[in-house]
Short mmCIF file of the C-alpha atoms (twelve columns), coordinates in Angstrom:
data_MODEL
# 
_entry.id   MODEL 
# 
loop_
_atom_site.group_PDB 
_atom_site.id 
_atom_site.type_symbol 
_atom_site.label_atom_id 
_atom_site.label_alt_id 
_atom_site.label_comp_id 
_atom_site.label_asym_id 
_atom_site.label_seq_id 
_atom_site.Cartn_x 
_atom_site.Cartn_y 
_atom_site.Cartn_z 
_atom_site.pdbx_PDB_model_num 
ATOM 1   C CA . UNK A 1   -2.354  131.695 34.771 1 
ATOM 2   C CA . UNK A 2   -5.680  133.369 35.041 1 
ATOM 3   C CA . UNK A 3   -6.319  134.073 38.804 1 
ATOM 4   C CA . UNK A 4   -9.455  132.572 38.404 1 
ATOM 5   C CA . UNK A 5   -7.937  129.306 37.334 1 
ATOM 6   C CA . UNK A 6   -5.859  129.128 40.113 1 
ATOM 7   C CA . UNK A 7   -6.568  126.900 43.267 1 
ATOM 8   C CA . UNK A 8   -6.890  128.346 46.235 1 
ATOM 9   C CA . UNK A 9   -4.374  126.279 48.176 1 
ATOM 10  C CA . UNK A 10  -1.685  125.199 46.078 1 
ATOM 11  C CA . UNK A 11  1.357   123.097 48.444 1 
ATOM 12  C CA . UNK A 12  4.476   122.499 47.086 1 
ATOM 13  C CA . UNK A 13  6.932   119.812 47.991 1 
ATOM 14  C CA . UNK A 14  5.449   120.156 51.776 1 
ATOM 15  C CA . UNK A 15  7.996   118.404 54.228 1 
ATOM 16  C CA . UNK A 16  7.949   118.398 57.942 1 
ATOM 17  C CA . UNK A 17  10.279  116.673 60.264 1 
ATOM 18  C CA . UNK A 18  10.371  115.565 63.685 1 
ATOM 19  C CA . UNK A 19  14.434  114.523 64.615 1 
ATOM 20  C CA . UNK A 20  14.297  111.169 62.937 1 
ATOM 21  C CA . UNK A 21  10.742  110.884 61.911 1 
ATOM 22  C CA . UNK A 22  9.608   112.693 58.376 1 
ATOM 23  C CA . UNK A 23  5.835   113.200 59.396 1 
ATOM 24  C CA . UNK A 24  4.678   115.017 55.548 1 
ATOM 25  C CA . UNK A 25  7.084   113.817 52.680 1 
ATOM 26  C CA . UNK A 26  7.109   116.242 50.198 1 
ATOM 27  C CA . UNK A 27  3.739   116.487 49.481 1 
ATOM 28  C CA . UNK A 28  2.309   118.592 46.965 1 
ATOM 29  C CA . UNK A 29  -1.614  119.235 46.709 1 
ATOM 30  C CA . UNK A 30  -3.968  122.181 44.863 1 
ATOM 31  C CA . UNK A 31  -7.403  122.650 46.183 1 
ATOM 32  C CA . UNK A 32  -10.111 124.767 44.020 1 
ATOM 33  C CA . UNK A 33  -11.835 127.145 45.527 1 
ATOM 34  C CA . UNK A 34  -15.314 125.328 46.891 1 
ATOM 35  C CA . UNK A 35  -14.132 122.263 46.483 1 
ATOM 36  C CA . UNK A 36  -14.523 119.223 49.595 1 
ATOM 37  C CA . UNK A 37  -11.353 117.244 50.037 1 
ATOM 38  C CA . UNK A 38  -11.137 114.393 52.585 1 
ATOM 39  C CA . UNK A 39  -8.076  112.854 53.823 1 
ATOM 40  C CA . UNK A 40  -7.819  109.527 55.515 1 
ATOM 41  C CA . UNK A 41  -5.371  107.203 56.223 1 
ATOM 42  C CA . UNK A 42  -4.169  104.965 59.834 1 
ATOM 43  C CA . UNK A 43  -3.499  107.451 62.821 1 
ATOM 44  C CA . UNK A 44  0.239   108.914 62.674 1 
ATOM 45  C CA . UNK A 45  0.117   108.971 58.588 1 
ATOM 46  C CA . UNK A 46  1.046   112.703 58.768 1 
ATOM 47  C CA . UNK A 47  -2.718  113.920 58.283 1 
ATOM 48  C CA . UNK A 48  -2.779  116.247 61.222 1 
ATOM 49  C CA . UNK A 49  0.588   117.403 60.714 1 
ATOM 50  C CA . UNK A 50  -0.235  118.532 57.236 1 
ATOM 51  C CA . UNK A 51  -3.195  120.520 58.573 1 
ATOM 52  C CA . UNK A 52  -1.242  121.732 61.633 1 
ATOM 53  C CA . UNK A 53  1.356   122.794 58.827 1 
ATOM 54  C CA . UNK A 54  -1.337  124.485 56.325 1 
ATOM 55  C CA . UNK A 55  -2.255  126.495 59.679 1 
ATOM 56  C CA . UNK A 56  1.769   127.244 60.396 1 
ATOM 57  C CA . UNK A 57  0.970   125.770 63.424 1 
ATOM 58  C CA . UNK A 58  3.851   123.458 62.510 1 
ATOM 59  C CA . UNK A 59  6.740   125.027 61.002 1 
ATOM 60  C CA . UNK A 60  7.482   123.280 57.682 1 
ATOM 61  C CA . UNK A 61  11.345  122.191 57.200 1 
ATOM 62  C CA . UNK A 62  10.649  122.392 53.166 1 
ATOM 63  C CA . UNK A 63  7.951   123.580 50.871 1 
ATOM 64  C CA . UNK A 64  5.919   126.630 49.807 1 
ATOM 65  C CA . UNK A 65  2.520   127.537 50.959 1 
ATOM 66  C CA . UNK A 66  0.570   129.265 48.369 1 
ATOM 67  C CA . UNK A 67  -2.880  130.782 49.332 1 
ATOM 68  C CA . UNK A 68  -4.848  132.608 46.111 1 
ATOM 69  C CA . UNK A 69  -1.796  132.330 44.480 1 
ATOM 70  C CA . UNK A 70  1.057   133.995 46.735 1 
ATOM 71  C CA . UNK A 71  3.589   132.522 49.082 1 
ATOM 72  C CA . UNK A 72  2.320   132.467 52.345 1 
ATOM 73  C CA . UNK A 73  3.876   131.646 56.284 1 
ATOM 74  C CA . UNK A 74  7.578   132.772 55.444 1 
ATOM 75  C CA . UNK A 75  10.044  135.171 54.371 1 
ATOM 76  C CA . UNK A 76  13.790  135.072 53.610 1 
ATOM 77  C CA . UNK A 77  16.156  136.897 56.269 1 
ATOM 78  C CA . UNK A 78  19.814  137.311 55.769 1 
ATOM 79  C CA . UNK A 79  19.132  134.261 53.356 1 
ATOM 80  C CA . UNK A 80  17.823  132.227 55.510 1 
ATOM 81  C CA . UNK A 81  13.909  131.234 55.952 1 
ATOM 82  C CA . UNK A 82  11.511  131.845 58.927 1 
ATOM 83  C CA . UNK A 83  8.156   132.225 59.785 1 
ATOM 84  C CA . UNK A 84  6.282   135.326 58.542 1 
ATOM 85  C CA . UNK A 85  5.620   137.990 61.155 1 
ATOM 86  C CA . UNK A 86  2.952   137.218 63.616 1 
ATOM 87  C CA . UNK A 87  0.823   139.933 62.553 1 
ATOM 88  C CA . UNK A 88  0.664   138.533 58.460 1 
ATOM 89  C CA . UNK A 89  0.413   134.926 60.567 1 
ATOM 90  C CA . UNK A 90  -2.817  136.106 62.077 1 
ATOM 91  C CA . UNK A 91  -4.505  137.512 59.137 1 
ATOM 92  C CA . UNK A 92  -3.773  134.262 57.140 1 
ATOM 93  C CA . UNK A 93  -5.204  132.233 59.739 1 
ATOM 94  C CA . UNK A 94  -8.346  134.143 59.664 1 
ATOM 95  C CA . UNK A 95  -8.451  133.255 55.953 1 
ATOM 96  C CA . UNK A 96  -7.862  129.773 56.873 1 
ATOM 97  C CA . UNK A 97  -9.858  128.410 59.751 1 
ATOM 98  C CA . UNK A 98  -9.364  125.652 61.755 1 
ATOM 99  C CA . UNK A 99  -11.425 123.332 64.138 1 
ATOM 100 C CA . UNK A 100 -9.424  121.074 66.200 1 
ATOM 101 C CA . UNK A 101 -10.556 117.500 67.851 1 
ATOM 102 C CA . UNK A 102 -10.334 119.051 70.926 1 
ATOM 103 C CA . UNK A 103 -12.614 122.230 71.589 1 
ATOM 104 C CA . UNK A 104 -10.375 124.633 72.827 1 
ATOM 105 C CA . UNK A 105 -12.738 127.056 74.027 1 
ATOM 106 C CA . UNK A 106 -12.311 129.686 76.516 1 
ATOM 107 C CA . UNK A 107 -13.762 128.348 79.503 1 
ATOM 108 C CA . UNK A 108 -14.433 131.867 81.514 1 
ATOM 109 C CA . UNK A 109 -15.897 133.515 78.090 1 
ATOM 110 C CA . UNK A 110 -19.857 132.634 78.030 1 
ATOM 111 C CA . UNK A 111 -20.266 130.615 74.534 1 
ATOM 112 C CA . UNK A 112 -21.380 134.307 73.118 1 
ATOM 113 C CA . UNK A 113 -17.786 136.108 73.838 1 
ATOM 114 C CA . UNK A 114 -16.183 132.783 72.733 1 
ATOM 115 C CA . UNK A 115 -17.119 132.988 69.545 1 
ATOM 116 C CA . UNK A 116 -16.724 137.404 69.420 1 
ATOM 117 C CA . UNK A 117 -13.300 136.870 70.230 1 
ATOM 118 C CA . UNK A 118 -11.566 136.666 66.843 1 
ATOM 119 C CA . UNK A 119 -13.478 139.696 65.087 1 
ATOM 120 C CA . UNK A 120 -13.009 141.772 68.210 1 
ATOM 121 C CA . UNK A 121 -9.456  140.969 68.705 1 
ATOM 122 C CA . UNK A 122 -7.824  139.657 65.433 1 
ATOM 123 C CA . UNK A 123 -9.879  141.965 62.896 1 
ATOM 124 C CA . UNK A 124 -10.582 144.755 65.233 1 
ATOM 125 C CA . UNK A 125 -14.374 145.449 64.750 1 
ATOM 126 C CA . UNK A 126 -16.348 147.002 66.532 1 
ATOM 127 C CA . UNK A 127 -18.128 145.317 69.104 1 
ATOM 128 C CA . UNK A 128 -21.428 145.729 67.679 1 
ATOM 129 C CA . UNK A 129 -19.915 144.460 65.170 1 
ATOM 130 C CA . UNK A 130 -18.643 141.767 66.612 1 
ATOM 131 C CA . UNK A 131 -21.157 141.046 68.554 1 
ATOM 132 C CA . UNK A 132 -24.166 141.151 65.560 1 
ATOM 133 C CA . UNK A 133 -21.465 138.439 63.495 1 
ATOM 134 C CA . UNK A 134 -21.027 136.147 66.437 1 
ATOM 135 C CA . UNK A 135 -25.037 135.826 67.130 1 
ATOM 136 C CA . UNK A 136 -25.430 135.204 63.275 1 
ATOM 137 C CA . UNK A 137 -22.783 132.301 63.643 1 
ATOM 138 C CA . UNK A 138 -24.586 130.913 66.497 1 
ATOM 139 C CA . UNK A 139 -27.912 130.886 65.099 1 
ATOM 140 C CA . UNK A 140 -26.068 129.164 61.902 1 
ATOM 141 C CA . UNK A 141 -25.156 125.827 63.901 1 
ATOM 142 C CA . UNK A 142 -28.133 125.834 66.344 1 
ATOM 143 C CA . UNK A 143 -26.997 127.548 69.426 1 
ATOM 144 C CA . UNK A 144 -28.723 130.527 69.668 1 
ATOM 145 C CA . UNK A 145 -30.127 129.789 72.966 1 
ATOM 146 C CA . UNK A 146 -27.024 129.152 74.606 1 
ATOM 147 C CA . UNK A 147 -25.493 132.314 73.860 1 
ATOM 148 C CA . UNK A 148 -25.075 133.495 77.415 1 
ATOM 149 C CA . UNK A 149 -23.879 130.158 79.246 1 
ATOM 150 C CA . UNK A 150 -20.245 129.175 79.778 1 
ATOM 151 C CA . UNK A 151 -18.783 126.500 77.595 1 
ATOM 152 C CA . UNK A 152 -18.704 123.986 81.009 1 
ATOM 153 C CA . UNK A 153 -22.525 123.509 80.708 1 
ATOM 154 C CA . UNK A 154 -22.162 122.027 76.799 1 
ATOM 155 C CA . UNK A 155 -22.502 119.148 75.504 1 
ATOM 156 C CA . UNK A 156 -19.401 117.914 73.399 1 
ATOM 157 C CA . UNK A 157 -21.492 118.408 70.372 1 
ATOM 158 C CA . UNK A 158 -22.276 121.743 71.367 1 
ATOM 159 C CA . UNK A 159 -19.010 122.735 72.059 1 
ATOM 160 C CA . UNK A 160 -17.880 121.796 68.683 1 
ATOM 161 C CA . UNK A 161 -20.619 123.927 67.023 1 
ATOM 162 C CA . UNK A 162 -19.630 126.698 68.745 1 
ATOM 163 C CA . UNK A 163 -15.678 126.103 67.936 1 
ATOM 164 C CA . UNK A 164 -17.338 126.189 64.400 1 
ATOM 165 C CA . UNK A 165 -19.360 129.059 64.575 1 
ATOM 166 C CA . UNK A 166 -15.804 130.994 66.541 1 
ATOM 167 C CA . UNK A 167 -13.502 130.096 63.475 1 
ATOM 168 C CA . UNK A 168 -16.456 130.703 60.519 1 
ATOM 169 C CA . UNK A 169 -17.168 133.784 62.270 1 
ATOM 170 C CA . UNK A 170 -13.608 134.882 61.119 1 
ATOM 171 C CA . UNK A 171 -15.036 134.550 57.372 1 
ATOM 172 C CA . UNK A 172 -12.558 132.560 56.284 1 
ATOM 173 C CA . UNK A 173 -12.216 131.620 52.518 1 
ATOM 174 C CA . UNK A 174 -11.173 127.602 53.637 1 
ATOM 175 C CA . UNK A 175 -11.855 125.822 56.537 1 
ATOM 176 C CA . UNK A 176 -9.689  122.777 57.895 1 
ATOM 177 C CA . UNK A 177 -11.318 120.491 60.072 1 
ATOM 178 C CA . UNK A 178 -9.098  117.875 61.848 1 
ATOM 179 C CA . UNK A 179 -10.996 114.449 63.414 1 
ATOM 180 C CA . UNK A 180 -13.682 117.657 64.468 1 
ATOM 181 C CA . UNK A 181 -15.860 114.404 65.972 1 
ATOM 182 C CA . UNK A 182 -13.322 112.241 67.657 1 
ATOM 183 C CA . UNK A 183 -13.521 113.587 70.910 1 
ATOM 184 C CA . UNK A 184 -17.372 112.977 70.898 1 
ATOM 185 C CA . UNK A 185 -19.888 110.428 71.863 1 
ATOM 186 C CA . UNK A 186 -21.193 108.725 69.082 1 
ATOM 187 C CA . UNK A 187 -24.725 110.010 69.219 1 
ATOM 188 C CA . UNK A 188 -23.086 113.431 69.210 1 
ATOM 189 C CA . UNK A 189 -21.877 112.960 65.830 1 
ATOM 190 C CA . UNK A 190 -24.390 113.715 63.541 1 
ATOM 191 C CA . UNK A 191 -24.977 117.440 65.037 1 
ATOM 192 C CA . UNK A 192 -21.419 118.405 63.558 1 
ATOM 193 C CA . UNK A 193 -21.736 116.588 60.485 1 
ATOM 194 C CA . UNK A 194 -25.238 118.612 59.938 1 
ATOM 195 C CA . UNK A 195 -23.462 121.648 60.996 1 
ATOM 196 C CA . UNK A 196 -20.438 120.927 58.115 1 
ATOM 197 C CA . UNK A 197 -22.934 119.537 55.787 1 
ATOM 198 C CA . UNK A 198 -24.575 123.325 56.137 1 
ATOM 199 C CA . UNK A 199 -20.952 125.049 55.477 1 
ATOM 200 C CA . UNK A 200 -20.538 122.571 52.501 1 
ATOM 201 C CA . UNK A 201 -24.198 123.239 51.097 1 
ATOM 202 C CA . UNK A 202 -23.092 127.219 51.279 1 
ATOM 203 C CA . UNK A 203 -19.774 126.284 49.368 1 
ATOM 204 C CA . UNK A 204 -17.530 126.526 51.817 1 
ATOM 205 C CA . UNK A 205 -13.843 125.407 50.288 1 
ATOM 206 C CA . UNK A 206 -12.735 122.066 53.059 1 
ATOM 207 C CA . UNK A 207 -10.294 119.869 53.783 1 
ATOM 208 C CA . UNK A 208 -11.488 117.363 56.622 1 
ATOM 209 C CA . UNK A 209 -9.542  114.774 58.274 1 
ATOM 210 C CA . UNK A 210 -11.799 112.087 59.575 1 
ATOM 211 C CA . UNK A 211 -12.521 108.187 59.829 1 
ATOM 212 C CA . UNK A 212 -16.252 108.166 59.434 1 
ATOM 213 C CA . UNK A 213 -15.947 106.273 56.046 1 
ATOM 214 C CA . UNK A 214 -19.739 107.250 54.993 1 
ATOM 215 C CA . UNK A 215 -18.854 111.177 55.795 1 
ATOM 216 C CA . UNK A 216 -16.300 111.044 53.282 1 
ATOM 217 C CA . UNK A 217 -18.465 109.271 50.757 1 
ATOM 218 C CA . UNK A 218 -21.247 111.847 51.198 1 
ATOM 219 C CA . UNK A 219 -19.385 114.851 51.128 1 
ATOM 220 C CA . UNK A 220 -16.211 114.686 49.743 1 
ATOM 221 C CA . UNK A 221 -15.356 115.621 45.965 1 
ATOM 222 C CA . UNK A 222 -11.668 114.386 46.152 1 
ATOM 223 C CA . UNK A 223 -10.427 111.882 49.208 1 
ATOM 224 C CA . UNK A 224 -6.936  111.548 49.254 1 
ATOM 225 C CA . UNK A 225 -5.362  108.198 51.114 1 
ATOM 226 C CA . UNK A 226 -2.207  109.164 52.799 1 
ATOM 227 C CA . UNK A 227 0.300   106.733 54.978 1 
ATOM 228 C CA . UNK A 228 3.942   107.622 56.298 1 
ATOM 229 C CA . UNK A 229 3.822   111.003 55.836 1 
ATOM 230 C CA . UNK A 230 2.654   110.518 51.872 1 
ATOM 231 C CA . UNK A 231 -0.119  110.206 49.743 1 
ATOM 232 C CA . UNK A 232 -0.709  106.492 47.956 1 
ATOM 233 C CA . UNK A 233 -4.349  107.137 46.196 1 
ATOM 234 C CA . UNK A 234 -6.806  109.663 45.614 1 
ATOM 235 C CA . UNK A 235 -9.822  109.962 43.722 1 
ATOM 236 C CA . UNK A 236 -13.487 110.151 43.459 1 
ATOM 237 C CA . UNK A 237 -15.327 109.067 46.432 1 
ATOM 238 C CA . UNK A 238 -16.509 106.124 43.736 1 
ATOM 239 C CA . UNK A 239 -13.005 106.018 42.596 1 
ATOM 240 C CA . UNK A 240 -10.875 105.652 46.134 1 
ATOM 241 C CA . UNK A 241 -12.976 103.387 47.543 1 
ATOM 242 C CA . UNK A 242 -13.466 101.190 44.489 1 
ATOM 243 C CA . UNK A 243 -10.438 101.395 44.125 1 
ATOM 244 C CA . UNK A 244 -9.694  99.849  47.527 1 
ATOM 245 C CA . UNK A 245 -10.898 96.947  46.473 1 
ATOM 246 C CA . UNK A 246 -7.295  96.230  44.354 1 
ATOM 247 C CA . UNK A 247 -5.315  97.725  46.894 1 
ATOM 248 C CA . UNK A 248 -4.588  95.650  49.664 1 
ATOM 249 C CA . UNK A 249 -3.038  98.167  52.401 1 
ATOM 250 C CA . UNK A 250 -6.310  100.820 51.857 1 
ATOM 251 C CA . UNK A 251 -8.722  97.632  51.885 1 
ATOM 252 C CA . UNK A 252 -7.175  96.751  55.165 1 
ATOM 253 C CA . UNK A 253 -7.592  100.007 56.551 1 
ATOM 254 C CA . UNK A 254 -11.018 100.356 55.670 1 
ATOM 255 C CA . UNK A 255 -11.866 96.884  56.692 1 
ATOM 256 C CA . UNK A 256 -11.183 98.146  60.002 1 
ATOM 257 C CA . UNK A 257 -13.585 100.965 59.777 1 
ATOM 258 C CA . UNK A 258 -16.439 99.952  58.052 1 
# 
């Protein structure tokens, strides 16, 4: 295959266990470079596991990871399978970026150093360097005047743009966003979905995790249903959520929502 045909995430067979419970069933997914995929589905369908496992912040039990079109996250040794080494970890997840529900911020870093952190420590720049990316990234999501306060005086809104602006400053080449506004006040909402709407506009390659229904109609290309650790529909925005109207367990769960 021409590279440039290839997707840029391509998951194969994707399974993840916990004792008893199988949280991602074998799921296999490509996603082309730029494009906006939204997953949704009832809370413990697997979604966040899937992202967790994209991230090999969850170590998959079966599968292959395949980013630009190599196997990525693990190696064979003495025939049997583990994680890659933490260094080839590291660099993968600054490809792939990640902004949790929860903020995790560094509380005694001013919102500035927060968001330095990864180019000064994971890629090793300079701190000029660093520092010159990290006040572009700010001034990208609307912070640039809270640069030099610590992340206890932000709003939850705020601190999500900045947990934005600290994983985009890693330039990644995909960004995974799981529930990135359900820690938040509702009028808090819109400030993230500008601030994604603004990666999107830029091209930005996505897969979000959310249950505001009308985000996923506005920006999605693909949405993708999933339940039980598998996927039952995906589609068009058009297409999923016409389609719901035939299918009685994704009617029900957007019922709920909407």
């Amino acid at each position: 295959m021409n590279i440039a045909n290839q997707p840029l995430l391509k998951l194969e067979n994707i399974t993840k266990r916990f004792k008893e419970l199988t949280a991602v069933n074998g799921i296999n997914l490509a996603v082309a470079s730029g494009e906006k995929l939204v997953i949704i589905g009832p809370s413990g369908s697997g979604k966040s596991t899937l992202l967790r496992s994209i991230n090999l912040l969850e170590e998959i039990d079966e599968g292959t990871i395949r980013f630009e079109g190599r196997e990525v996250g693990y190696v064979l040794h003495n025939g049997r399978r583990q994680q890659d080494r933490p260094q080839a970890i590291s660099a993968l997840r600054a490809e792939i970026g990640m902004v949790f529900q929860h903020f995790h911020l560094f509380p005694h870093m001013t919102v500035l150093g927060n968001v330095m952190e990864g180019p000064l420590t994971v890629q090793r720049k300079p701190a000029d360097e660093a520092r010159s990316i990290a006040t572009d990234m700010l001034a990208k999501v609307g912070l640039s005047d809270k640069r030099d306060v610590f992340p206890a005086t932000l709003s939850g809104g705020q601190k999500q743009r900045v947990a934005i602006a600290r994983a985009v400053a890693m330039r990644p080449k995909m960004m995974l966003f799981d529930e990135p506004t359900s820690a938040l006040d509702p009028e808090l909402v819109g400030e993230v979905f500008d601030t994604i709407h603004t990666l999107a506009d830029e091209g930005m390659t996505m897969i979000i995790v959310t249950h505001h229904m009308g985000f996923a109609r506005e920006l999605a290309d693909r949405v993708i249903f999933m339940e039980s650790g598998n996927f039952l529909a995906e589609g068009t925005p058009e297409e999923l959520f016409g389609a719901a109207q035939d299918n009685e367990r994704i009617r029900g769960f957007l019922n709920r929502l909407l």
